[in-house]
N, C-alpha and C positions, 0 to 999 in steps of 0.2 A: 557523395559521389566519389569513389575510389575505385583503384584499377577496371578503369573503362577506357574505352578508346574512344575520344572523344576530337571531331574535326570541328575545329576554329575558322572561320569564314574571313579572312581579315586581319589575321592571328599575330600580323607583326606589327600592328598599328598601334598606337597609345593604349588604347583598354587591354587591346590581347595581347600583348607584355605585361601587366600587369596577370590578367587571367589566366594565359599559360603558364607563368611559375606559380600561381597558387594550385591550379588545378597537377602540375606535377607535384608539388610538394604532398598532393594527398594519391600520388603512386598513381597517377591517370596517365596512360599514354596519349598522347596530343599530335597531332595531326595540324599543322601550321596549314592553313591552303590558302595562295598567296599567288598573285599574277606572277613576280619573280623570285622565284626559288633561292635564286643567289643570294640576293639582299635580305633573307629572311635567313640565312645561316648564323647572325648572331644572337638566335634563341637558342639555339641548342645546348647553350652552355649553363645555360638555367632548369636542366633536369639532368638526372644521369644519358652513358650514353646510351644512345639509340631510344630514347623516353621523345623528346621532342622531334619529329621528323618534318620538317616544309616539303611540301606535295603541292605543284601546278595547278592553278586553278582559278576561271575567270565564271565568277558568276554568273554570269552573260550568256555565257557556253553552258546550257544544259549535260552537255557529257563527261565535260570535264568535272561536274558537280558531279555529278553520280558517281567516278571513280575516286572522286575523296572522299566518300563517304560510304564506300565500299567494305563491309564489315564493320561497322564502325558502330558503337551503340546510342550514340547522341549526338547532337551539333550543337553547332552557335553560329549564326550570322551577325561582326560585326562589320560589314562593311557597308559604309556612307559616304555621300563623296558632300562639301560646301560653296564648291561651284561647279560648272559641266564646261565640259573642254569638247572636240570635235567631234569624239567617239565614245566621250564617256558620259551622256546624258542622266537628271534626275530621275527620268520613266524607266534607263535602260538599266540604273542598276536599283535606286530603292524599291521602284515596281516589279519590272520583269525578274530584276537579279532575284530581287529575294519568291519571287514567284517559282523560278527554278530549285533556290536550296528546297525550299516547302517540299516539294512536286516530290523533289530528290530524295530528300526525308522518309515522305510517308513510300514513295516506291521501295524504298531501302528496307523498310520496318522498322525502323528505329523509334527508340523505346520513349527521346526527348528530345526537344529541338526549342532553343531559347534565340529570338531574332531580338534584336535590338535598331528601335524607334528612337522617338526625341518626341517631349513636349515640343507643342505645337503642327504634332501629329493633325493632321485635320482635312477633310475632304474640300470644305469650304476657304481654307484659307487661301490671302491675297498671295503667300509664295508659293511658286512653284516647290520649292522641295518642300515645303510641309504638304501640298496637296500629296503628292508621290510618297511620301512617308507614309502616310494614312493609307494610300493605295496598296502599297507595300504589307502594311498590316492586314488588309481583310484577302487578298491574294496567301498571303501563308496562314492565317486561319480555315481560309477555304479549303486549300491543300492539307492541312496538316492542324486539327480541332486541335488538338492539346497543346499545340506550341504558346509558351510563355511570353506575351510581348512587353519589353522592358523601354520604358521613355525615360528617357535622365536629363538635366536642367542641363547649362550648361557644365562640362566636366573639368575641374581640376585635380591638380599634378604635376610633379617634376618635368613633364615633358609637353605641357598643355600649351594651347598654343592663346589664350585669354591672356593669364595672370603674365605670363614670359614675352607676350607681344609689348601689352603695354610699359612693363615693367622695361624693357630696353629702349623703348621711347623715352624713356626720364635719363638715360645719356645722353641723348642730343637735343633732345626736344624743351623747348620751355611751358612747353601748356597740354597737356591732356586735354581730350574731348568728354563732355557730356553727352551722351547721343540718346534716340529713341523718343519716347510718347511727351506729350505734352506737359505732364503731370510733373510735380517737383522733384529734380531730380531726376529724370530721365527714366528709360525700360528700367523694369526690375527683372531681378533676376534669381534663382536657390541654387548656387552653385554646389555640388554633390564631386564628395572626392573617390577618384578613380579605382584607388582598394574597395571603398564601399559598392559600388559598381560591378567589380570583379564578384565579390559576394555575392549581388544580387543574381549572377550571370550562373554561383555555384547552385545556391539555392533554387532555382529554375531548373537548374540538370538534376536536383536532388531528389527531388519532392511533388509525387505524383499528383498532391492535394491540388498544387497549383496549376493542373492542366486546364489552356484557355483561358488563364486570366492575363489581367494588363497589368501593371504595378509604374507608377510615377517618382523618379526616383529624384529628391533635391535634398539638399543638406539644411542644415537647423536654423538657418538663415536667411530670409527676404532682404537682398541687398539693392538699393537704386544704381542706375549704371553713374553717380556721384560716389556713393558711397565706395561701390569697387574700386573705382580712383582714390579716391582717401585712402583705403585699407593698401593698395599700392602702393601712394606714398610713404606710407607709414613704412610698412614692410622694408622698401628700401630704401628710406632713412633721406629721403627729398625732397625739395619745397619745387611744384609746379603752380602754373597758374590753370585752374580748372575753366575750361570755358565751353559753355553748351551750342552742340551743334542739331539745327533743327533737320530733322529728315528728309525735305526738301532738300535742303544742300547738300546734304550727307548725299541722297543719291544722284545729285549734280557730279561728286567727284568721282563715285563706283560708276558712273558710265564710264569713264576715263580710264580707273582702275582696273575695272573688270577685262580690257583688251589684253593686259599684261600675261605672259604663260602661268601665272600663279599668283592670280589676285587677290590683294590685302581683303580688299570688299567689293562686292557685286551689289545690281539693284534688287537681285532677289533677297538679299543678304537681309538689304534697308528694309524691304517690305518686313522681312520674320519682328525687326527691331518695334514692328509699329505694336506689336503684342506684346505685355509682359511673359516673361517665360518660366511661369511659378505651377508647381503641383495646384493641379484643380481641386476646389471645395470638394470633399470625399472619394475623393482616387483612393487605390490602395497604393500604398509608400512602402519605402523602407523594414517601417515599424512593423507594417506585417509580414514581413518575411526574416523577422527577428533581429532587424542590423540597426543600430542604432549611428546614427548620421553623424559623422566625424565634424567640425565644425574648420572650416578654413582658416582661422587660425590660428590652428594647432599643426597646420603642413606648409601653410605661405613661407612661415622663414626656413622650413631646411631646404628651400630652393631658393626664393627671391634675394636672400643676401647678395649673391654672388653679383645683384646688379647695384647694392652697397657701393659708399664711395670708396675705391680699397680694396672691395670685394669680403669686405668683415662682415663674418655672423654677429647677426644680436643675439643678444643672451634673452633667453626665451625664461621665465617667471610663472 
């Protein structure tokens, strides 16, 4: 995919700072469309000038969708929200919103349109955003047959808000939480790194073979939600006391949580936790889209140091 004009749905968010500099690095003109234009002015410095542009635009708003993507040869929807606040519900943007980009898409004629999902995508599940996500996918297939749907585990990264959440917990906190299923060791989880992600997002805009299909993206790793914490500790170089908290209680305190303007955890939260969140037995992965799955730790320490006693990197080996 090179010199195309290509609108980013989401475009300032964790993934799409990653995938708007890759996709300028290969001479695409990008198309940021972002509710706030302003707060989206620190992309531009990640292409030449006038290469990255932020353009207004709330998925939600059918019109405003259509004029970002006005001439434009391709898209990408990454926007998702992990709770719902007054006006921003799970139906109104994973369903509807991404029902609009689709709609938008195929009225536009454009040539590719890559949405991005999450394992645990599902019509049947106990949360509400995984039912909405699933929603969300057969709305933009419907709209738009060849659109590429991409599910990824959860996502790490310099700016993730997993490995950085709990990794600042080990400054004040003396015990991390076990949380999730029954099973030893809590939910697992294939944490997939955010460059690999960007690739999978290039790859989709690339390659017309892949029109219509689903791709499950997790890294080379099945971790327990224990294991995470070990690999935390590890990383930044602290002794906590691990101690498992049963889902019941977990969602005792995201009732409580969830009231706050910007909730650690909610009870939809606890529900997704009651699934593991691993690539399903014969999804297509990664692998077929040619990217071979970065392993998390080979990226935890050029970020988690800094939560080091000191703030000192480890010498990586």
């Amino acid at each position: 995919m090179e010199n195309k004009t290509i609108t980013v749905f989401g475009g300032s968010g964790f993934v799409g700072r990653h995938l708007v500099k890759r996709l300028a690095e290969r001479g695409n003109r990008i198309r940021v469309a972002v509710r706030d234009i302003e707060a989206a002015g620190f992309m531009k410095p990640a292409g030449d000038v006038g290469q990255i542009v932020p353009v207004a635009a709330d998925i939600r708003d059918p019109s405003s969708v259509a004029a970002a993507m006005d001439g434009a040869d391709g898209a990408v929807n990454l926007v998702g929200i992990l709770y719902e606040s007054r006006r921003r519900t799970f139906q109104s943007v994973h369903a509807d919103g991404a029902s609009n980009v689709a709609r938008a898409a195929a009225d536009a004629g454009l040539k590719r349109l890559v949405h991005m999902s999450a394992i645990g995508a599902d019509p049947h599940s106990r949360a509400e955003y995984g039912r909405t996500k699933a929603a969300g996918e057969q709305a933009v297939l419907a709209a738009f047959p060849g659109a590429v749907i991409l599910r990824p585990s959860v996502v790490f990264g310099p700016e993730d808000g997993l490995f950085n959440m709990f990794a600042g917990f080990t400054r004040f906190s003396a015990f991390l939480p076990v949380f999730g299923t029954s099973q030893p060791g809590g939910t697992r989880f294939q944490p997939v790194y955010v460059g690999d992600v960007a690739e999978a997002v290039i790859a989709g805009l690339s390659d017309s073979a892949l029109d219509g299909r689903t791709f499950e993206l997790g890294g080379p790793t099945v971790y327990s939600s224990r294991e995470i914490m070990e690999l935390i500790l590890k990383e930044t170089g602290r002794k906590r006391i691990l101690f498992p908290v049963p889902l019941g209680l977990l969602s005792m305190k995201a009732f409580f949580l969830e009231m706050l303007p910007k909730p650690l955890l909610t009870r939809d939260q606890v529900r997704l936790l009651a699934t593991d969140n691993v690539v399903s037995p014969g999804a297509k992965t990664l692998a077929d889209l040619g990217i071979q799955p970065t392993a998390a730790e080979a990226i935890l320490p050029t970020y988690l140091f800094r939560y080091r006693p000191g703030g000192r990197a480890r010498t990586v080996r």
